[in-house]
C-alpha positions as CSV (number, residue, x, y, z in Angstrom):
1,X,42.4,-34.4,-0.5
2,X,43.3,-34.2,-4.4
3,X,39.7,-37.0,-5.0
4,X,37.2,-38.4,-3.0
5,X,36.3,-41.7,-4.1
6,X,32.4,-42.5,-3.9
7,X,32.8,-44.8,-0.4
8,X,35.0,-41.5,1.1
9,X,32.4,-39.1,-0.3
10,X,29.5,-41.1,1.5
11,X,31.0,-41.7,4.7
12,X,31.6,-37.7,5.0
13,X,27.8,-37.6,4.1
14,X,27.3,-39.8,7.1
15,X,28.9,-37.8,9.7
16,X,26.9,-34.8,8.3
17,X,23.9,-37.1,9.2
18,X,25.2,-37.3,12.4
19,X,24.8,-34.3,13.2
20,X,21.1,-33.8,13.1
21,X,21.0,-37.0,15.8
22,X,19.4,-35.3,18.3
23,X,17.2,-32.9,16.4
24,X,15.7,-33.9,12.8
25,X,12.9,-36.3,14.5
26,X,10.2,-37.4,13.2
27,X,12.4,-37.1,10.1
28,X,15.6,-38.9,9.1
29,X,18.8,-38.0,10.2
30,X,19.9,-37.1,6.6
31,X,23.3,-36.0,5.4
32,X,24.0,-34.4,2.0
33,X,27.8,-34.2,-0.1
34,X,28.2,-32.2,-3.4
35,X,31.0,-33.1,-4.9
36,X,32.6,-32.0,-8.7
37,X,35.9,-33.5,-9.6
38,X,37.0,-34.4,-5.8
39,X,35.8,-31.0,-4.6
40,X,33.5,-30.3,-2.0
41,X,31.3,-27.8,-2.9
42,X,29.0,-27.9,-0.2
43,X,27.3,-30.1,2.6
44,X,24.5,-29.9,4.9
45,X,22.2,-32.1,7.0
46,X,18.5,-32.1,7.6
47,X,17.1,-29.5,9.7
48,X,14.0,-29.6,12.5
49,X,10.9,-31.1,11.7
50,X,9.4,-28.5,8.9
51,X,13.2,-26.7,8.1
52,X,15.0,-27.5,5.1
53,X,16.7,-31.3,4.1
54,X,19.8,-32.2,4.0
55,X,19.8,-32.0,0.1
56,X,18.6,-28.3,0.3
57,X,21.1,-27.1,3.0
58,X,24.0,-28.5,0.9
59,X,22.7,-26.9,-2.1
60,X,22.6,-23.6,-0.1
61,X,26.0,-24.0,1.1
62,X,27.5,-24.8,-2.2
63,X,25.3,-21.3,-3.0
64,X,27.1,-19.2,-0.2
65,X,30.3,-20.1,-1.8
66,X,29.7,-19.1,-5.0
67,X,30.1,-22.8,-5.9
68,X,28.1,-23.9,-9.2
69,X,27.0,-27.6,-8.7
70,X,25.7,-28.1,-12.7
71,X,27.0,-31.4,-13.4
72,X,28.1,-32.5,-9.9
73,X,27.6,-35.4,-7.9
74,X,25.0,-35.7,-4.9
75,X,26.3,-38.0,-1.8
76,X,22.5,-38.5,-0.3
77,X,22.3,-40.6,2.9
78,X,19.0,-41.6,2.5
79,X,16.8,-41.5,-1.3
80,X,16.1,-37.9,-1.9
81,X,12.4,-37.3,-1.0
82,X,9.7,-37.4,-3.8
83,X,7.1,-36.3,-2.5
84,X,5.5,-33.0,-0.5
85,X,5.1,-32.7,2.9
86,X,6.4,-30.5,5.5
87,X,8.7,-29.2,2.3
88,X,8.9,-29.7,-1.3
89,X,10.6,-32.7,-3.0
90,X,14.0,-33.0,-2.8
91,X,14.6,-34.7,-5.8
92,X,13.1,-32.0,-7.3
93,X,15.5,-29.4,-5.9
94,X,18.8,-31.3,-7.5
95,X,17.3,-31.9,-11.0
96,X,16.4,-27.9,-10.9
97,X,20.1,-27.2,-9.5
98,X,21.9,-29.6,-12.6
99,X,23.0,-32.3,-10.3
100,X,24.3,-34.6,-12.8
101,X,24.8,-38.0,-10.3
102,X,22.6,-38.5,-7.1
103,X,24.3,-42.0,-4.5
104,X,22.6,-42.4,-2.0
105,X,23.5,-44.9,0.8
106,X,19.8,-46.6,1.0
107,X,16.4,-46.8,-0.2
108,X,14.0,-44.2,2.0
109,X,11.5,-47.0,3.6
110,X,8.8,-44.1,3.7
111,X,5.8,-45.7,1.5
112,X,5.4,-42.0,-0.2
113,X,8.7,-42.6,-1.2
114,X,10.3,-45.9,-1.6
115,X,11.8,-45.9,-4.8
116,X,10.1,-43.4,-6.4
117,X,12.5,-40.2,-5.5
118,X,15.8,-42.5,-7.6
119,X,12.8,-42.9,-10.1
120,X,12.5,-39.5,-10.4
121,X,15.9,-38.6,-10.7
122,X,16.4,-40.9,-13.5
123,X,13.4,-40.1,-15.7
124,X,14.8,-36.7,-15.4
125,X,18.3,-38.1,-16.5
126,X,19.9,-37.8,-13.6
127,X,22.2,-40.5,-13.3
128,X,21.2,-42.9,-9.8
129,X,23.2,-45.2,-8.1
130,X,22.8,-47.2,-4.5
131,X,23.2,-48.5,-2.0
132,X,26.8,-47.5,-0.6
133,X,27.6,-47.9,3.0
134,X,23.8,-49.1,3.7
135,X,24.4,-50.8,7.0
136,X,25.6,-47.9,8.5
137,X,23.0,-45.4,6.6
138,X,20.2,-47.8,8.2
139,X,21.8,-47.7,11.9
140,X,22.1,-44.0,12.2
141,X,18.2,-44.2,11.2
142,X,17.2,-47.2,13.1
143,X,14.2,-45.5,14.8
144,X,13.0,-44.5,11.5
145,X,13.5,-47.3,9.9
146,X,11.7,-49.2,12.6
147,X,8.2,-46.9,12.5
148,X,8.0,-47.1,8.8
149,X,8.6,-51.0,8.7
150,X,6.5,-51.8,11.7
151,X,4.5,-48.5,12.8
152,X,6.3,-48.9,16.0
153,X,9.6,-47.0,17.5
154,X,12.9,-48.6,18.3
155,X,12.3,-49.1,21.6
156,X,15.8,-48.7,23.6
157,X,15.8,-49.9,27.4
158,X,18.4,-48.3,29.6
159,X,19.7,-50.0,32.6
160,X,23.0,-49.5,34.9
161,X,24.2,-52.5,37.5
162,X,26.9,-54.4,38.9
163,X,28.9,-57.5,37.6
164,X,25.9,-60.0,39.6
165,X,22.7,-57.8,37.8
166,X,22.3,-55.8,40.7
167,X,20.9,-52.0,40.1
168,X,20.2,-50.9,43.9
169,X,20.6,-52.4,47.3
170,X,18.5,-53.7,49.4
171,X,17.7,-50.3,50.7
172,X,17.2,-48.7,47.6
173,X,20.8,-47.1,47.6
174,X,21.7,-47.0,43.7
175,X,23.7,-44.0,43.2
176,X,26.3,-43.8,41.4
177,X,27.0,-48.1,40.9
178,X,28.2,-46.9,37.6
179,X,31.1,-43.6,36.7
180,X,30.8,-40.3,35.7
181,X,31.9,-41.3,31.7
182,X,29.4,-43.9,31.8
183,X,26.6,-41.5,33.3
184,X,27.5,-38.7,30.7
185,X,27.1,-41.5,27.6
186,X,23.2,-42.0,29.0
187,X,22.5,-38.6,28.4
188,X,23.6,-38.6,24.8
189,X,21.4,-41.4,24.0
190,X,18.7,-39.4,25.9
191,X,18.9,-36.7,24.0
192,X,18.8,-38.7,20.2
193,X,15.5,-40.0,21.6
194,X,11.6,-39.1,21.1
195,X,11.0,-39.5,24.3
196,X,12.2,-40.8,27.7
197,X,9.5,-43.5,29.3
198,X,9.5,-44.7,32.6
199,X,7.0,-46.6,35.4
200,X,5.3,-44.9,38.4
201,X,7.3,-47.4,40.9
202,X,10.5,-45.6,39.3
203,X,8.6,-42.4,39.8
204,X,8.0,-42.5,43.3
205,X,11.0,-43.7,44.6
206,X,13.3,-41.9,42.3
207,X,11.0,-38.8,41.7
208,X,13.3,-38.3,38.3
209,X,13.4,-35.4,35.8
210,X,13.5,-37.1,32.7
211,X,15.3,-34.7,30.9
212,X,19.4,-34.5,29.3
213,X,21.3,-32.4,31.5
214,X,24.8,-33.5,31.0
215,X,24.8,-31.8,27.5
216,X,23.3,-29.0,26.0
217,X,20.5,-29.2,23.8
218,X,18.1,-27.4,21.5
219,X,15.0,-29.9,22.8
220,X,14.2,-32.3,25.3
221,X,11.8,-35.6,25.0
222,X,9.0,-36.2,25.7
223,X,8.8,-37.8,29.0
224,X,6.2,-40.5,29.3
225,X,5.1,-42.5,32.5
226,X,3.1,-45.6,32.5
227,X,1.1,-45.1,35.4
228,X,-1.8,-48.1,35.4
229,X,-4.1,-46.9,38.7
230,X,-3.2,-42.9,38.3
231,X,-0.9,-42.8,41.0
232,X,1.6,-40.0,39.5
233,X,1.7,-37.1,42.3
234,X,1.4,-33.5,41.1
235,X,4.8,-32.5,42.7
236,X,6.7,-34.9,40.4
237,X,9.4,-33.3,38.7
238,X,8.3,-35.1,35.3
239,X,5.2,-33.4,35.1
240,X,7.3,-29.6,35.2
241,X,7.2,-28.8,31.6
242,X,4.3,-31.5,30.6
243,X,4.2,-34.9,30.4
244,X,2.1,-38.2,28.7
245,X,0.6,-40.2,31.6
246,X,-0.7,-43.7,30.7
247,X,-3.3,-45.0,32.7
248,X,-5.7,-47.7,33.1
249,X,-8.2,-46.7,35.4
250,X,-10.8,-43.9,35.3
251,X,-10.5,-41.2,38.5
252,X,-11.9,-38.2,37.7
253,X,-10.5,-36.0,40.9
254,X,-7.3,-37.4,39.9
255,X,-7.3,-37.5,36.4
256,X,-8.5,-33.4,36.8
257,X,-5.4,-32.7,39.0
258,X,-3.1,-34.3,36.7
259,X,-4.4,-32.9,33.9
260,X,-4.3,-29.0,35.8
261,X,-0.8,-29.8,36.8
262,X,0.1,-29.8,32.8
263,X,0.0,-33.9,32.2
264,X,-1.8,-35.0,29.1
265,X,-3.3,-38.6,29.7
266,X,-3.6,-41.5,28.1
267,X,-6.3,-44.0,29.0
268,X,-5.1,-47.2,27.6
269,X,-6.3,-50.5,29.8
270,X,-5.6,-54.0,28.6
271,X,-8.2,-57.1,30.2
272,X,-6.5,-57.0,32.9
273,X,-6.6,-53.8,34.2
274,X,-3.0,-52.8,33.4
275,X,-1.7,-50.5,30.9
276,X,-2.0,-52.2,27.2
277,X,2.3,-51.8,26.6
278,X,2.2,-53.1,22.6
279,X,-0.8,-51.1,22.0
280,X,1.4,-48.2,23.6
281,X,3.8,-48.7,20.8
282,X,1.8,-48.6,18.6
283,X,0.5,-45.0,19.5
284,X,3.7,-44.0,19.9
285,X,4.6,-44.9,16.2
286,X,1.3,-43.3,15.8
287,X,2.9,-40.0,17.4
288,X,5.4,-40.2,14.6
289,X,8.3,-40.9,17.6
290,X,11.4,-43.1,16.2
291,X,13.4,-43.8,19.3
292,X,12.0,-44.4,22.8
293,X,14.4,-44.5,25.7
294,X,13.0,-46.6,28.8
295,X,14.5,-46.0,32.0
296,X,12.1,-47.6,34.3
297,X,12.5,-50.6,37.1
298,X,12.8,-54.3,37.1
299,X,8.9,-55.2,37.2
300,X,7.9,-52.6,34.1
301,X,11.6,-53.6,32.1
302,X,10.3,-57.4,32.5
303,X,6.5,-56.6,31.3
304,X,7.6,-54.5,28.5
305,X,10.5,-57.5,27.4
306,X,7.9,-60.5,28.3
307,X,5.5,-58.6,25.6
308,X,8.0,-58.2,23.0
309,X,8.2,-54.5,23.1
310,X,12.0,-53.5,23.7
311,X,14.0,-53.8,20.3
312,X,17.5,-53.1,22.4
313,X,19.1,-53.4,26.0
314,X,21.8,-50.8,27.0
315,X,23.6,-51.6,29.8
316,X,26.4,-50.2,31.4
317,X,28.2,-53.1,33.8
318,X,30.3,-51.4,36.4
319,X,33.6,-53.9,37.6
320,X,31.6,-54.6,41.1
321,X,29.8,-57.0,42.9
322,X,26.8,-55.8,45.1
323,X,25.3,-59.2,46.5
324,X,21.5,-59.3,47.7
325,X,19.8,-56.4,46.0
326,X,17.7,-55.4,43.6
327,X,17.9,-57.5,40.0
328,X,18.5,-56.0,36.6
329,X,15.1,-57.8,36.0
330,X,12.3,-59.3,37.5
331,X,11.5,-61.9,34.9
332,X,9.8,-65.8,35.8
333,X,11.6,-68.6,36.1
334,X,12.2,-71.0,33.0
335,X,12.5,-74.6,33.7
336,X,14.9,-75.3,30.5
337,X,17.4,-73.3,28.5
338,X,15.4,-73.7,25.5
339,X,12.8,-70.9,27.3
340,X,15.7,-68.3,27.6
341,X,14.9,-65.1,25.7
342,X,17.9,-64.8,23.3
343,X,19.6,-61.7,22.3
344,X,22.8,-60.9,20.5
345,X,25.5,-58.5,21.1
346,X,25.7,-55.6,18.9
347,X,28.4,-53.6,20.3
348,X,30.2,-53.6,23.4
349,X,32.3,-50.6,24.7
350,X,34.7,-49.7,27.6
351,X,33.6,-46.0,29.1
352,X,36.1,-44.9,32.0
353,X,35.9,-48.1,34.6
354,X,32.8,-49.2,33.2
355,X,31.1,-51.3,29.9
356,X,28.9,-50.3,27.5
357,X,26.7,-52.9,26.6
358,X,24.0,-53.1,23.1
359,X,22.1,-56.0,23.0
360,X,19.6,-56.7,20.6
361,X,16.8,-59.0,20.8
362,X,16.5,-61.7,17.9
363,X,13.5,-61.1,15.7
């Protein structure tokens, strides 16, 4: 490619970004671009939690080639970071290297930021401009964007049924309603998650692992269980490798063997004796998790979207009809349309013989 206009430039920044998906949390999935008169010099994306930025790995990159990036342009998916935390500013690093331009798609929403990292730039008179391609910059990031906005996660709920809303049968029989392609595509957004949530009903009759299997990965989510009267037994295969039971009851011989068997609890009761689910959120923000993936059953999946906690459905609809069985949900009746709980479709994809469906709730 002879020049990369600024649009071209940033979209190669994004699928840098992409790359980190499953592994930059709690941080931003950050790509960078270093570009001098339509060449790439070098690119990079944001490492693990304490391990370099994006800005810094394409800066290194450029490095390794013997590039020199004085008076190039940065491609930034998200405001290069003023401040120190796990590692030193960002913007810092580019006005030290002679980074003449810095674009960046959007505005960090981190309050330690938020502005102030373009403000650096400039002062230091680096030239700034943005936003370019922001939509998709804030989707990739939608988790992060979320727990900085609200001190919540995106909370994402999984579900798989037939063309009627049916997820088992009558005797519990569920697998496979859905195809391999479709069961595959659940493990990807498994793996971009925090963590992986589900209820004890889903627990005990499933016994599940919790974990992404279908592809390989360098960590696995947390798994959390929202267990109100302690009823998680020791055997489950969530507990092997740790796991964050919620509770609402006190049981001391319980709570000892659950603890021994490697769970951490949570004791978090609301008035009526069940676990507190938007207080939950708001630890789990707390946590510094982005995206929470819920694969639970119809009676938790209705409490959690009767409390306002779940931001997005994904559903994968398989082209069959099952008849009396078990319902997507296990919400109340509503004695006019005006009561329905709206959402709107965000995407909607074909995976082998099956769909894809995002729907968000309206806010």
């Amino acid at each position: 490619m002879d020049s990369l206009s600024d649009q071209q430039a940033m979209q190669l920044a994004l699928n840098w970004a992409q790359k980190g998906m499953n592994t930059t949390m709690p941080n931003p999935r950050v790509g960078c671009l270093i570009v001098n008169q339509g060449q790439v010099l070098g690119a990079g994306f944001t490492q693990p939690a304490g391990q370099a930025h994006a800005e810094i790995e394409a800066l290194r990159d450029a490095q390794s080639k013997g590039h020199d990036v004085r008076g190039a342009t940065a491609y930034v998916t998200l405001e290069p970071c003023s401040h120190t935390g796990r590692t030193p500013p960002c913007a810092d690093a580019l006005i030290k290297a002679g980074i003449r331009r810095v674009v960046a798609a959007i505005l960090d929403p981190n309050p330690q930021v938020a502005g102030r990292g373009m403000a650096r730039l400039q002062t230091a008179g680096v030239e700034v401009s943005y936003p370019l391609l922001e939509q998709q910059a804030h989707e990739i990031n939608i988790g992060f964007f979320q727990r900085m906005n609200s001190g919540k996660p995106w909370i994402r709920m999984k579900a798989a049924a037939s063309l009627d809303g049916k997820t088992a049968l009558h005797n519990n029989q569920s697998q496979w309603i859905t195809g391999p392609e479709a069961r595959a595509d659940g493990h990807h957004w498994r793996a971009r998650a925090c963590a992986i949530l589900t209820g004890i009903g889903t627990l005990k009759e499933d016994d599940p692992r919790l974990t992404v299997r279908a592809i390989p990965v360098s960590r696995q989510p947390v798994r959390i269980i929202v267990d109100s009267q302690l009823q998680t037994p020791v055997t489950a295969k969530a507990l092997q490798g740790g796991a964050l039971i919620v509770h609402a009851c006190q049981n001391p011989e319980k709570q000892a063997d659950l603890l021994a068997a490697g769970a951490e609890l949570l004791f978090l009761p609301n008035s009526n004796g069940k676990v507190d689910l938007p207080a939950l959120m708001l630890e789990l923000g707390r946590r510094e998790f982005n995206e929470v993936h819920i694969e639970a059953g119809s009676k938790l999946n209705s409490s959690l979207i009767q409390e306002g906690c779940v931001n997005e459905l994904l559903l994968y609809i398989a082209p069959s009809l099952l008849g009396d069985a078990r319902n997507l949900f296990d919400l109340p009746a509503i004695d006019d349309l005006d009561q329905k709980i709206r959402l709107r479709f965000h995407q909607v994809s074909q995976l082998g013989n099956d769909l894809r469906l995002l729907a968000r709730f309206d806010t």
